[in-house]
C-alpha positions as CSV (number, residue, x, y, z in Angstrom):
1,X,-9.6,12.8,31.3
2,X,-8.0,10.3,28.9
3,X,-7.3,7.0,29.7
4,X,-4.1,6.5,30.7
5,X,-4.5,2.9,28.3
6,X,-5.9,1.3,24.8
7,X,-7.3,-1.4,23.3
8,X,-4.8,-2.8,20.6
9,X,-4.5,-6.1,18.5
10,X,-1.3,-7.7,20.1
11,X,0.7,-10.8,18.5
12,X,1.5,-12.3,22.3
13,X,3.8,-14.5,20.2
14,X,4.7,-15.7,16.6
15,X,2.2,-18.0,15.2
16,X,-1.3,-17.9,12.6
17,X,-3.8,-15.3,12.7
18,X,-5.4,-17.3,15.5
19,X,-2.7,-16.2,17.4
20,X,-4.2,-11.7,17.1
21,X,-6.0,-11.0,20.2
22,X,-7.3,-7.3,21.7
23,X,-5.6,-6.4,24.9
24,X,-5.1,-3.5,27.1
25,X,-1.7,-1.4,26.8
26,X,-0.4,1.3,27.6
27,X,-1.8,4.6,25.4
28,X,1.4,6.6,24.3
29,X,2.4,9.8,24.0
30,X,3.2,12.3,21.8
31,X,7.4,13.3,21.9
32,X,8.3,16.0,20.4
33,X,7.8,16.7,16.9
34,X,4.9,14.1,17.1
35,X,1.5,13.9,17.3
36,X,-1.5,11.3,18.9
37,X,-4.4,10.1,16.6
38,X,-7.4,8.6,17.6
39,X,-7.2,5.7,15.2
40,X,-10.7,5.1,13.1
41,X,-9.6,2.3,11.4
42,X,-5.9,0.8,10.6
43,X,-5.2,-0.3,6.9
44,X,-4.4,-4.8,6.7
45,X,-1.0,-5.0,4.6
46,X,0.9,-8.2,4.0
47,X,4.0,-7.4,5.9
48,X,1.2,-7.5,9.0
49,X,0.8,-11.1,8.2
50,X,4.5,-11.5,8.1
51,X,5.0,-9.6,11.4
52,X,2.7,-12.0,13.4
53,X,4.7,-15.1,12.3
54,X,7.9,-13.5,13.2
55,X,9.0,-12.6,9.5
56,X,9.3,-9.3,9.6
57,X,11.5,-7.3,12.3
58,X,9.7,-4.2,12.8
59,X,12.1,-0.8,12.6
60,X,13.4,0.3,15.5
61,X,11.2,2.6,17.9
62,X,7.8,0.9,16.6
63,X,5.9,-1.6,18.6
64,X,7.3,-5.6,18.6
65,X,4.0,-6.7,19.2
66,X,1.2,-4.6,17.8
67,X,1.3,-4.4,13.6
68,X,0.0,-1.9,11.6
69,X,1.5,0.1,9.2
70,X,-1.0,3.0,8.3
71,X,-3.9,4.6,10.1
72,X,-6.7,7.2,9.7
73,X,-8.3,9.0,12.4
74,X,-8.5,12.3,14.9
75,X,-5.5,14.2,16.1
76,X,-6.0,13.9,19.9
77,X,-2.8,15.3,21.7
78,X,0.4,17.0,20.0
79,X,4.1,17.1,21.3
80,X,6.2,19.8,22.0
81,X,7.4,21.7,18.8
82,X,4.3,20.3,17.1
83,X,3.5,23.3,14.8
84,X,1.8,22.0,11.3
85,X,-0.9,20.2,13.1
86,X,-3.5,20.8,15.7
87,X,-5.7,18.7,17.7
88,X,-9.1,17.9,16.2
89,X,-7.5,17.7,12.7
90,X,-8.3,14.9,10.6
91,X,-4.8,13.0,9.5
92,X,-4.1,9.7,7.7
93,X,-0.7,8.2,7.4
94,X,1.7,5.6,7.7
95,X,4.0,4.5,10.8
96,X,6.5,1.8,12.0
97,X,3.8,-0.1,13.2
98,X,1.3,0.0,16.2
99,X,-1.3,0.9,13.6
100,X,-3.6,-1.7,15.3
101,X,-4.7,0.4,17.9
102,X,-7.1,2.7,19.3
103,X,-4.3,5.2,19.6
104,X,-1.1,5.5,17.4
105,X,1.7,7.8,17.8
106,X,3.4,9.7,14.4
107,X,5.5,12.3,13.2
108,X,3.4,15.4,12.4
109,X,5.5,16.0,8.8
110,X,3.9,12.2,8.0
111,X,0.6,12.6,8.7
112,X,-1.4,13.6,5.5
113,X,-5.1,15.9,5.9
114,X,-7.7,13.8,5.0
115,X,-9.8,16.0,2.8
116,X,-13.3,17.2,4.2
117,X,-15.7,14.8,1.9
118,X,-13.5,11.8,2.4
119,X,-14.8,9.4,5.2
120,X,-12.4,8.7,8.1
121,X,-13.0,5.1,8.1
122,X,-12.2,5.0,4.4
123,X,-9.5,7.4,4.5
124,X,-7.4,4.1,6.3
125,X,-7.5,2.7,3.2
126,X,-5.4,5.2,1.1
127,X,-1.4,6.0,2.8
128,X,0.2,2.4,2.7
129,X,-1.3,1.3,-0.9
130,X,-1.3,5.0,-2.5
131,X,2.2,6.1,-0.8
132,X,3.9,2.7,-2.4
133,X,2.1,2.9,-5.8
134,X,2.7,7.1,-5.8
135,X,6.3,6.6,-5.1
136,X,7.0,3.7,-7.5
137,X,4.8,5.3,-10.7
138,X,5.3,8.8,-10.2
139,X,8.3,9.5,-8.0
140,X,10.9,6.5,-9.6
141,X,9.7,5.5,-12.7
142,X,8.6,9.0,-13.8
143,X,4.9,7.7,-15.5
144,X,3.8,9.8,-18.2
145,X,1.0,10.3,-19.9
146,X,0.8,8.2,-23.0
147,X,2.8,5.7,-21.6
148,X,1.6,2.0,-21.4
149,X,1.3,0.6,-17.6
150,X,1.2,-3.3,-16.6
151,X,0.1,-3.2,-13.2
152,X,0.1,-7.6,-11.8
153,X,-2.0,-8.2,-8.9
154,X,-4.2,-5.4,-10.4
155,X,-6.8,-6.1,-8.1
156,X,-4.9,-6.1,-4.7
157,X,-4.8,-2.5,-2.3
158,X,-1.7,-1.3,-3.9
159,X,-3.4,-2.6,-7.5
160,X,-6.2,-0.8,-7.2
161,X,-4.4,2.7,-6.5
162,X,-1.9,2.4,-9.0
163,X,-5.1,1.6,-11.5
164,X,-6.3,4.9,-10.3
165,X,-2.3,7.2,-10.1
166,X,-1.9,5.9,-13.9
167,X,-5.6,7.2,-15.1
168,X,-5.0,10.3,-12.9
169,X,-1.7,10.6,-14.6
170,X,-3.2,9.6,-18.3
171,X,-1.2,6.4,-18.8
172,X,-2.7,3.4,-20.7
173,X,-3.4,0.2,-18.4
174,X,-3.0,-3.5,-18.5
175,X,-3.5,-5.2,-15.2
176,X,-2.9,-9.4,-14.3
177,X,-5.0,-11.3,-12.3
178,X,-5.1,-14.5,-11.4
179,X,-9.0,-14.1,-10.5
180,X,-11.4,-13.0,-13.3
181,X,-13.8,-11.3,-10.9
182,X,-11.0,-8.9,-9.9
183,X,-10.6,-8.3,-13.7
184,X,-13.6,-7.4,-13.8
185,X,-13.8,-5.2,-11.3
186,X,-10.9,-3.2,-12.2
187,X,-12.4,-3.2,-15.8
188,X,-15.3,-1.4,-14.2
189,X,-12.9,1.1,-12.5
190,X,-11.2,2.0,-15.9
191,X,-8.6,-0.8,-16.6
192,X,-8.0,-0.8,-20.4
193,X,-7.3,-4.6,-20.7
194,X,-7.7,-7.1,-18.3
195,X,-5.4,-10.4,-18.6
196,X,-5.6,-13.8,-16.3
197,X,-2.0,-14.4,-15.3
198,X,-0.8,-17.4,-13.1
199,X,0.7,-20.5,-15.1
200,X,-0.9,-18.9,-18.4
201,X,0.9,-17.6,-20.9
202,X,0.1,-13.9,-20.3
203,X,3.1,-12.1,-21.5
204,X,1.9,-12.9,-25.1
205,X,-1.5,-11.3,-24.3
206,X,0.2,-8.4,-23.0
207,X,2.5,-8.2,-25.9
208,X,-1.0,-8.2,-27.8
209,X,-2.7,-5.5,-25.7
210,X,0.3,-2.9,-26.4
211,X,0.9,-3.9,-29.8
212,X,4.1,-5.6,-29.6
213,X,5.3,-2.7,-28.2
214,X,5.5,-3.7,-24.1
215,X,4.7,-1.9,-21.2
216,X,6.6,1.2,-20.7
217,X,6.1,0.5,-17.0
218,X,5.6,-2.7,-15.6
219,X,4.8,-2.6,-11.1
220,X,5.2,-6.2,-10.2
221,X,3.7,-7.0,-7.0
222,X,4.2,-10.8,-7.2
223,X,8.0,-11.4,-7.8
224,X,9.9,-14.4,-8.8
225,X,7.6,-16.3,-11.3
226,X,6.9,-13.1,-13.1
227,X,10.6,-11.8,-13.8
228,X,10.9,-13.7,-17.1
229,X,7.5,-12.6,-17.9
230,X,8.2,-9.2,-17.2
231,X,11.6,-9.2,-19.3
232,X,9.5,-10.3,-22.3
233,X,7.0,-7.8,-21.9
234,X,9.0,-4.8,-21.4
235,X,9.3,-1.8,-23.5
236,X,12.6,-0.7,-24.9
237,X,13.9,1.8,-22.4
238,X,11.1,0.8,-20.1
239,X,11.1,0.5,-16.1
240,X,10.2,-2.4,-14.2
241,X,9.6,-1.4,-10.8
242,X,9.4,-4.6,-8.4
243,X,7.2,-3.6,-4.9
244,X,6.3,-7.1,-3.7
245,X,7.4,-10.2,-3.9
246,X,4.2,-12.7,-2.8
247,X,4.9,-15.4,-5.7
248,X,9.0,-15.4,-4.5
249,X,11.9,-13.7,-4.3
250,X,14.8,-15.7,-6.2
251,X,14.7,-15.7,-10.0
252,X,17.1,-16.0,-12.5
253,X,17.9,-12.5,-14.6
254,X,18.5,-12.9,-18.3
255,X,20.7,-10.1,-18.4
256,X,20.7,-10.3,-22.0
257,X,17.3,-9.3,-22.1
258,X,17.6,-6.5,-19.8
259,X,20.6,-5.1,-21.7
260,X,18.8,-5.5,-25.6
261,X,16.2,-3.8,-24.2
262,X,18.0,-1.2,-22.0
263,X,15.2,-1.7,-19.6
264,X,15.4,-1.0,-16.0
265,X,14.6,-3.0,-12.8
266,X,14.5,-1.0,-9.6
267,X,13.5,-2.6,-6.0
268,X,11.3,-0.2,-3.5
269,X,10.2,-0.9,0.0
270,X,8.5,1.6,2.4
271,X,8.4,0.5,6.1
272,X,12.1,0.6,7.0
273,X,12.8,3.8,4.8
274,X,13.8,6.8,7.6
275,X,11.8,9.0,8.9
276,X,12.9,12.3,6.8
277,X,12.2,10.0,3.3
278,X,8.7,8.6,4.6
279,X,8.0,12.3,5.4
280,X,9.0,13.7,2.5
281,X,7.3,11.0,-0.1
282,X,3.8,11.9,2.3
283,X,4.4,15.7,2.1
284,X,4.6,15.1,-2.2
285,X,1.8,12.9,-2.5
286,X,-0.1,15.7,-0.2
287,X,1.2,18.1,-2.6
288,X,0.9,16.9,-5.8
289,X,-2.5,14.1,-5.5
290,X,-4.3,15.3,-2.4
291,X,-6.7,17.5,-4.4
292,X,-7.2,14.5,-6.8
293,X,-8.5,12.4,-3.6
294,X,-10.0,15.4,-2.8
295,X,-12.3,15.4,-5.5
296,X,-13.0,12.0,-6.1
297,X,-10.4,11.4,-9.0
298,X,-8.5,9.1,-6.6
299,X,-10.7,6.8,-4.3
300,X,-10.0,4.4,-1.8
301,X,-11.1,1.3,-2.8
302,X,-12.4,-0.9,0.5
303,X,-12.9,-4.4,0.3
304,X,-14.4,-5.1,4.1
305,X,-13.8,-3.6,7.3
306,X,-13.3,-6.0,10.5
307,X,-13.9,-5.4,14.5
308,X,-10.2,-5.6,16.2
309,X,-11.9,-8.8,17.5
310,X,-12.1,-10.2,14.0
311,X,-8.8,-9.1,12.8
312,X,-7.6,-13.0,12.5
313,X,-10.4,-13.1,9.8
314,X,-9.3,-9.9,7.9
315,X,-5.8,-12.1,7.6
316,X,-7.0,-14.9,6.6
317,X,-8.8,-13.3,3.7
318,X,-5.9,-11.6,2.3
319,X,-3.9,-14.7,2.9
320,X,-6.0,-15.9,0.9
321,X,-6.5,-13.7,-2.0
322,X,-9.7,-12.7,-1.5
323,X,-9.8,-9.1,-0.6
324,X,-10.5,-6.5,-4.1
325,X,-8.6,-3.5,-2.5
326,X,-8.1,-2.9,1.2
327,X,-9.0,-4.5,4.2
328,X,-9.7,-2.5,7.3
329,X,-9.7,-2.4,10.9
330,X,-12.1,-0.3,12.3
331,X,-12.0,1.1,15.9
C-alpha cells in the first residue's frame, strides 16, 4: 500500500538556504485530469531561491512551502478522466511548484514522455530550462536557420539549452559569460564564439563576431545592465527576447535605438502562465523537439545532483554562479 505521506524539502519560513529542511507531508493525490509521479529528481531554478526568501508568491493551487518547478520521474496513480497517460509511464514536466518532493502532482496534458534512452534522473534537467528557451527562440522570436543568436549567461540551465534549440534549429551562436571556463565549455558543446561579458565592453566583440551586422536574436537572461548593450548589438529587425532579469530589472530604454533599428523587445515568464498555455507550449515542444532529445541532438546538460538533505548546498551554488547547466535534486 502506498504511504499515505512524503518526504519533501519545506521552506518552514522565509530565510537563506540554511533555512530548506526534508520533512514529512502529506502525499497528494491525483484530481481529475491529473496525474501522480514518483519524483526522480526535481530541476534547481532561481525563482526556487526566490521562493525560500519570500520573493516569489507561488500561483495559486501550488504548494506555499515546498519549491520546485519541474520534475522527472514514474507515473504512480492517475485521476479520474485521466486518458493520455498511464501509470508506469515515464513523464517529465513542469508544475506550480512542489517539485521538491518524493511525489508531485500534475496535469496529464503537461507532462512530456521522457524518451526510452534518456535517463530519468537526467530527464529533470530538460522541462524548465528547454520549455523557456523553446518558447522564447522558437515559439516568439521565430529563430531561423541562418540567423545569428546571442545567447548571455550562455553557460547557465536555460544557456545551455538554447545553445543546443539554436544548433538544432541551424542558427549561428554567440554566447556571454562572465566566467571563461563556462566559455569554454559551451565552445566544446558547439558555441561559435565565445565572449567574456560583465563590466567589459562586449557589445563591440559581438558587433565583431557577426560582422557588424548584430544578432538577429539576442535571449538575455541577465537584465538591466545589459539593455544598452543589447540595443547596440541588435540586428535591424531583430528580437530581443528578455527571460531573466539576475543583473536587474530597471534600465533606461533608448527608444531611439529601438525605433532606428526597428528591433523588438518582448518579456516572457513561465511559472504563472495558465494551465491551458503551459500545456500547450509542453505538448509543442513534445511535438516538434522530443525526437531531437530523443536521439541525442538535444541533451540535458547536468552540472551536479544533490540529496534533498543537501539541497541548501545546490542553492548556494547557483547563487553563486557556479553551476554549468542544471542542478538536481535527486530522490
Amino acid at each position: 500500500m502506498m504511504s499515505p505521506t512524503m518526504r519533501a524539502v519545506v521552506i518552514p519560513e522565509p530565510g537563506p538556504a540554511e533555512v530548506l529542511e526534508v520533512r514529512e507531508v502529506p502525499r497528494p493525490d491525483p484530481g481529475p485530469g491529473q496525474i501522480r509521479v514518483r519524483v526522480a529528481s526535481s530541476g534547481v531554478n532561481r525563482a526556487d531561491l526566490l521562493q525560500r526568501m519570500g520573493r516569489y508568491p507561488v500561483p495559486p493551487g501550488s504548494p506555499e512551502d515546498i519549491p520546485g518547478l519541474e520534475y522527472s520521474g514514474t507515473v504512480e496513480a492517475v485521476g479520474r478522466h485521466v486518458t493520455a497517460v498511464r501509470e508506469g509511464d515515464r513523464v517529465m514536466g513542469i508544475v506550480g511548484g512542489g517539485g521538491y518532493a518524493e511525489a508531485v502532482v500534475a496535469h496529464e496534458r503537461e507532462a512530456i514522455p521522457v524518451p526510452p534512452g534518456l535517463d530519468l534522473v537526467a530527464a529533470g534537467a530538460i522541462p524548465e530550462a528547454y520549455l523557456t528557451a523553446f518558447d522564447a527562440l522558437v515559439v516568439q522570436a521565430g529563430l531561423q536557420a541562418g540567423e545569428r543568436l546571442l545567447i548571455h549567461a550562455v553557460g547557465s540551465g536555460v544557456g545551455t539549452a538554447a545553445l543546443q534549440l539554436a544548433r538544432w534549429a541551424g542558427a549561428r551562436t554567440v554566447g556571454t559569460s562572465r566566467t571563461r571556463d563556462k566559455l569554454d565549455r559551451a565552445l566544446e558543446m558547439g558555441l561559435d564564439r565565445a565572449v567574456v561579458g560583465g563590466d567589459r565592453d562586449w557589445p563591440a566583440e559581438v558587433l565583431d563576431a557577426t560582422a557588424g551586422v548584430g544578432a538577429d536574436v539576442v535571449l538575455d537572461l541577465v537584465g538591466a545592465p545589459y539593455l544598452p548593450g543589447n540595443l547596440r548589438t541588435v540586428a535591424s529587425r531583430g528580437r530581443i527576447q528578455t527571460v531573466g532579469v539576475t543583473g536587474g530589472r530597471e534600465a533606461s530604454l533608448d527608444l531611439r535605438a529601438l525605433m532606428g533599428r526597428r528591433a523588438s523587445i518582448t518579456g516572457t515568464v513561465l511559472r504563472a502562465r495558465p494551465l491551458e498555455e503551459k500545456a500547450a507550449l509542453a505538448q509543442r515542444f513534445g511535438a516538434v523537439a522530443l525526437d531531437a532529445v530523443a536521439d541525442g541532438r538535444l541533451t540535458p546538460v547536468v552540472d551536479r545532483t544533490f540529496a534533498p538533505e543537501a539541497a541548501a548546498e545546490a542553492h548556494h551554488r547557483m547563487n553563486d554562479n557556479l553551476n554549468f547547466g542544471k542542478l538536481l535534486v535527486v530522490w
